[in-house]
C-alpha positions as CSV (number, residue, x, y, z in Angstrom):
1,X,-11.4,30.4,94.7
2,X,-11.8,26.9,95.2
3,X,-14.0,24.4,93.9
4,X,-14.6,20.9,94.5
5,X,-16.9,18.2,92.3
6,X,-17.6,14.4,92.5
7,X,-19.7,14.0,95.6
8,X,-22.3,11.3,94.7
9,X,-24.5,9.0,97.0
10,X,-23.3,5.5,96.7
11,X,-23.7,2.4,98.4
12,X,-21.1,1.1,101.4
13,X,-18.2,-0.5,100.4
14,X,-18.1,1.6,96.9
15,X,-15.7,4.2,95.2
16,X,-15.7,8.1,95.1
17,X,-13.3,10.3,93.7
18,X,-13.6,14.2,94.8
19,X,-11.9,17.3,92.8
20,X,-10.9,20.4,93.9
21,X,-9.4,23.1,91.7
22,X,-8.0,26.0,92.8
23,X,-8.1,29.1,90.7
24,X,-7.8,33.0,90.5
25,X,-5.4,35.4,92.7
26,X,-2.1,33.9,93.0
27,X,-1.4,32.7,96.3
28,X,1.9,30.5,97.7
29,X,0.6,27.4,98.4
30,X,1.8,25.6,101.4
31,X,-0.6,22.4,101.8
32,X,-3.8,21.5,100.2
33,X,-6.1,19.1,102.1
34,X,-9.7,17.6,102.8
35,X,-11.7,18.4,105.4
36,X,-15.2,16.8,106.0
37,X,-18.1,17.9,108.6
38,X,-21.1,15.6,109.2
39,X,-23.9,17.1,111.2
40,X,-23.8,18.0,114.4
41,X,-20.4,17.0,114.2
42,X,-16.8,19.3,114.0
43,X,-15.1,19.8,111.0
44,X,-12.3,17.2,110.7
45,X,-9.5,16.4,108.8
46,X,-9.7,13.6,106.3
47,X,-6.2,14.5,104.2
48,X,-3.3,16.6,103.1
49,X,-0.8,17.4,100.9
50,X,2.5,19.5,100.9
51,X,3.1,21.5,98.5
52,X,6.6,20.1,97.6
53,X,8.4,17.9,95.2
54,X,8.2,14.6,97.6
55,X,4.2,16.0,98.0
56,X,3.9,14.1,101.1
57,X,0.5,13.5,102.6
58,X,-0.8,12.6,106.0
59,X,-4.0,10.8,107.0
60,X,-6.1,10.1,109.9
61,X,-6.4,6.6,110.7
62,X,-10.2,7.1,110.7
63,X,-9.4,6.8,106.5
64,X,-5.8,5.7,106.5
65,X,-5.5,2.7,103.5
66,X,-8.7,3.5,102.2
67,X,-8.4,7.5,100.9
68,X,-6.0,8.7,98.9
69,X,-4.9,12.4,98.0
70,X,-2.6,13.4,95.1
71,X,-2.0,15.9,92.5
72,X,-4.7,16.2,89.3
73,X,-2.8,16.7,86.2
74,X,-4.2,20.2,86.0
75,X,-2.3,22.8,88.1
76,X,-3.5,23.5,91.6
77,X,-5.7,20.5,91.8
78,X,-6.1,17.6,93.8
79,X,-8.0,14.5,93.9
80,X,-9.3,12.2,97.0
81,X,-9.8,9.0,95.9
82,X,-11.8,6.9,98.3
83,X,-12.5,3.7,98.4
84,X,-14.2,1.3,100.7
85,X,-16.4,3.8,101.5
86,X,-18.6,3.3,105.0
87,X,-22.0,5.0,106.1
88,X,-19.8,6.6,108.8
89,X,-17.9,8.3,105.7
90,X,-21.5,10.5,105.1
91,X,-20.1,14.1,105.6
92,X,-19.7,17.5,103.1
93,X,-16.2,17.5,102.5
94,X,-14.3,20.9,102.1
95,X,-11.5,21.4,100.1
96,X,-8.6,23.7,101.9
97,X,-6.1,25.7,101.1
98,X,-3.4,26.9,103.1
99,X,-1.0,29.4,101.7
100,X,2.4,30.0,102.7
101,X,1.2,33.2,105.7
102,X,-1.0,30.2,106.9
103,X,-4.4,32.2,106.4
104,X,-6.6,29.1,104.9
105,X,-9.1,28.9,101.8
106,X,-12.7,27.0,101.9
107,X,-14.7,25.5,98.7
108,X,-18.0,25.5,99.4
109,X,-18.4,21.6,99.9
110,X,-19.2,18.8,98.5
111,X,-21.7,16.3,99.6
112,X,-20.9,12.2,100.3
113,X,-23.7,9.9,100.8
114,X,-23.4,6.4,102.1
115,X,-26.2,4.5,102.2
116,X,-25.8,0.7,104.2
């Protein structure tokens, strides 16, 4: 089960920091990421993280130097921070899971507003 928290509507150029816990049947974790879907649009991928010790993380350049993904102190979460945030940013973002067979886990979204 997955479950994300801290979409907000907020004005361009402001801040937004998304959770997403993961929780009940044990499963190997392999990556956890963020995914976003505006409509009419295709689900993309805004960030991830490996599940490692160097927890490396990859990110479009559509949000390269403005979001950030890292570890939450609680186990099996993760946090987006993102900052600088642009009308164009106005999607549901998804957290994912991908465990270690590759078979991927969905929250059920969150929604991002940003207004010009």
């Amino acid at each position: 089960h997955l479950e994300e928290s801290g979409g907000d509507l907020v004005q361009a150029g402001g801040s937004l920091k998304l959770s997403c816990v993961a929780s009940g049947d044990t499963i190997c974790i392999s990556t956890m990421g963020w995914f976003r879907q505006a409509p009419g649009r295709e689900r993309e991928l805004v960030a991830v993280l490996h599940n490692s010790p160097s927890a490396a993380t990859y990110y479009p350049n559509s949000v390269k130097g403005r979001f950030t993904m890292s570890r939450g102190n609680r186990e099996n979460t993760v946090i987006l921070q993102m900052n600088s945030l642009r009308p164009e940013d106005t999607a549901v973002y998804y957290c994912n899971v991908k465990d270690t067979t590759y078979t991927n886990f969905w929250g059920q979204g969150t929604q991002v507003t940003v207004s010009s």
